[in-house]
VOBA-1610 file (N, C-alpha, C; in pm, whole numbers, padded with zeros to 5 digits, always signed):
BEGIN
Unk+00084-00117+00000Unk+00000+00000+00000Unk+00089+00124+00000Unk+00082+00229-00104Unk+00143+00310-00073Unk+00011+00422-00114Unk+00080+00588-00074Unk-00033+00704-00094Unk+00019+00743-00217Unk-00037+00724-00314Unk+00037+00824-00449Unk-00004+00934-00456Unk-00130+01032-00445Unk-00169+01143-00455Unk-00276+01199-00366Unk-00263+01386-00334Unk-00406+01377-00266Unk-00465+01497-00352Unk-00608+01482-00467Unk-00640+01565-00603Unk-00774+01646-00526Unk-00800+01743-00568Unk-00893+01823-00493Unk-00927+01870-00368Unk-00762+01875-00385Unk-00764+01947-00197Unk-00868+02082-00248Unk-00915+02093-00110Unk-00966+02278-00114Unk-00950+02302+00100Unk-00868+02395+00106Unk-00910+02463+00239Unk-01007+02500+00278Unk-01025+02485+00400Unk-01178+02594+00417Unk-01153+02668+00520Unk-01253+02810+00553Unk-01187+02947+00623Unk-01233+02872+00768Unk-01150+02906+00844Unk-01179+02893+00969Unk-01105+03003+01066Unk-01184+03063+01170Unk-01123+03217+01205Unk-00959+03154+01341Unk-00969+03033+01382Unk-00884+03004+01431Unk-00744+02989+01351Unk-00605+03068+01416Unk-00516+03075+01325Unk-00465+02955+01308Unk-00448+02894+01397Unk-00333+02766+01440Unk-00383+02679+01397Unk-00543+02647+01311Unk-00616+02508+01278Unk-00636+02547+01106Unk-00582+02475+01038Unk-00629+02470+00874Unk-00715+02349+00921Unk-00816+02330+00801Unk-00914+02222+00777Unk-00906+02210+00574Unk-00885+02081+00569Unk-00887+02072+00397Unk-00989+01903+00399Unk-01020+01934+00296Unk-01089+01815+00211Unk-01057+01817+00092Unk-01050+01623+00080Unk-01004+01635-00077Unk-01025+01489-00100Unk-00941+01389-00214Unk-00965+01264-00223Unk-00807+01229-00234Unk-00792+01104-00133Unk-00640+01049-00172Unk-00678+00921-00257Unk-00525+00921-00309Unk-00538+00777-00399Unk-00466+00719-00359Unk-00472+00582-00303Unk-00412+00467-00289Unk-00379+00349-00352Unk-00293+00345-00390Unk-00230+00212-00447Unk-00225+00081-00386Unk-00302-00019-00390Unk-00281-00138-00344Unk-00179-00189-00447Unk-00170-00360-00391Unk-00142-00448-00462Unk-00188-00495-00607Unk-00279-00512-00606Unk-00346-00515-00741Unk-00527-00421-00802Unk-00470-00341-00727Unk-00575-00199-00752Unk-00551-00081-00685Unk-00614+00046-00783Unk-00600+00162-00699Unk-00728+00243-00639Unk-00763+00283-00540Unk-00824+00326-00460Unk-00862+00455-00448Unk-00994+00528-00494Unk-00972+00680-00438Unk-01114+00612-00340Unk-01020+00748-00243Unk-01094+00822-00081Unk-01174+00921-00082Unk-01284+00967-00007Unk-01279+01111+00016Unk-01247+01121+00180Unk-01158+01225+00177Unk-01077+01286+00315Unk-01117+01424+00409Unk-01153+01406+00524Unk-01160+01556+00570Unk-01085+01534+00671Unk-00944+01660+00690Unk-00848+01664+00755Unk-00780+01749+00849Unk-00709+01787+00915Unk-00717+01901+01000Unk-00592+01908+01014Unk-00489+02011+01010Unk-00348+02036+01046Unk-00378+02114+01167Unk-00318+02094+01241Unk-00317+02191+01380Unk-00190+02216+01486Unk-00113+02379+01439Unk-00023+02411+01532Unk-00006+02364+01657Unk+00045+02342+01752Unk+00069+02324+01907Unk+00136+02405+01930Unk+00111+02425+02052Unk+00169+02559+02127Unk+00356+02561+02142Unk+00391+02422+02119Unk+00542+02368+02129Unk+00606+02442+01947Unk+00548+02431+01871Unk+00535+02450+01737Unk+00515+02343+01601Unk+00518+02250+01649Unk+00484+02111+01586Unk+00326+02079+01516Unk+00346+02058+01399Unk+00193+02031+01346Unk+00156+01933+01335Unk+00033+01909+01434Unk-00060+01771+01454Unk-00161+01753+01317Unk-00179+01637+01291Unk-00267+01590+01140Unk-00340+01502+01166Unk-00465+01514+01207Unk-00596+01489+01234Unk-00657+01432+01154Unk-00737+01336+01130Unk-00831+01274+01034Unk-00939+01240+01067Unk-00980+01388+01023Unk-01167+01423+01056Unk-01280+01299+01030Unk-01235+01273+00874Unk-01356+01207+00819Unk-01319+01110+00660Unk-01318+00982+00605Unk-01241+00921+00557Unk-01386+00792+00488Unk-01367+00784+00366Unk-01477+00695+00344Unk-01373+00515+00357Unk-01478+00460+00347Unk-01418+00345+00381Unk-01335+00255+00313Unk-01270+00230+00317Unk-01139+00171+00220Unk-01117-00005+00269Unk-01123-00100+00175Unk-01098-00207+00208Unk-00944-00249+00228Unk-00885-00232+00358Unk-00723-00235+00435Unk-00738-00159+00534Unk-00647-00219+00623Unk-00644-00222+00738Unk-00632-00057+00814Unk-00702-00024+00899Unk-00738+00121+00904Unk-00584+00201+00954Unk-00521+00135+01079Unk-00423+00161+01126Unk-00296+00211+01035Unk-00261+00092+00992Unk-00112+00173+00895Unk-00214+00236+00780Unk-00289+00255+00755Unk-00361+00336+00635Unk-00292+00510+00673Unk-00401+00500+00828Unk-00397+00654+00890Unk-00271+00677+00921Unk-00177+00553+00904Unk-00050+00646+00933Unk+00025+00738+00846Unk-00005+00625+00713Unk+00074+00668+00598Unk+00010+00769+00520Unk-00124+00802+00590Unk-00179+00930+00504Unk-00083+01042+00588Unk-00136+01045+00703Unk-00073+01133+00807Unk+00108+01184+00765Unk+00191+01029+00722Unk+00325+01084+00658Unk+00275+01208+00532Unk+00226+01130+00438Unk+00214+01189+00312Unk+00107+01333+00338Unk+00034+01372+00402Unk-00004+01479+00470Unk+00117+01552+00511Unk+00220+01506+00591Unk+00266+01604+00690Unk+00418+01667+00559Unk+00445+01562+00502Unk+00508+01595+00371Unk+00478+01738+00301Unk+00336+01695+00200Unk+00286+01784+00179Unk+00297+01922+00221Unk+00269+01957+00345Unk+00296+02031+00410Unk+00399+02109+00448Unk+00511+02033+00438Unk+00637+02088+00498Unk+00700+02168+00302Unk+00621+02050+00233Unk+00710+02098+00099Unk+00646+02251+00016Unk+00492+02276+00122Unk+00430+02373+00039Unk+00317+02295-00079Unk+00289+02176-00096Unk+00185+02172-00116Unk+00021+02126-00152Unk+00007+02211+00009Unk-00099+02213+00049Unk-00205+02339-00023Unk-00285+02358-00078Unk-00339+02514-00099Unk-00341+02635+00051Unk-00273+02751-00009Unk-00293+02836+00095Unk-00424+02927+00153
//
């Protein structure tokens, strides 16, 4: 299983600075098929400065939920660090 893409991100306004919220669809690559999601997600500052990655809301995917949410959470926090996420 790996995450190959996440296509239709969109942000949405929220008046709190430290919390982005995005939705979008990831694609997953199995073994012998690929998978789209729909995702609602949450990046959120901490007061230390470290950004927590939340997973609001996720349709159901046949594999195992655990390393799923992890490896979105990598490929999320990626995203992020490289710029892109929509601003």
């Amino acid at each position: 299983m790996k995450i190959t893409a996440m296509r239709e991100l969109i942000r949405k306004d929220v008046p709190i600075y430290y919390r982005r919220i995005f939705s979008g669809i990831v694609v997953i690559d199995m073994v012998n098929k690929t998978v789209e999601s729909r995702i609602d997600f949450t990046i959120e500052t901490k007061p230390t400065g470290l950004n927590e990655v939340i997973i609001n809301n996720m349709q159901a995917v046949d594999y195992p939920l655990l390393p799923l949410r992890r490896e979105i959470k990598k490929y999320i926090s990626v995203l992020d660090e490289t710029g892109g996420l929509p601003g």
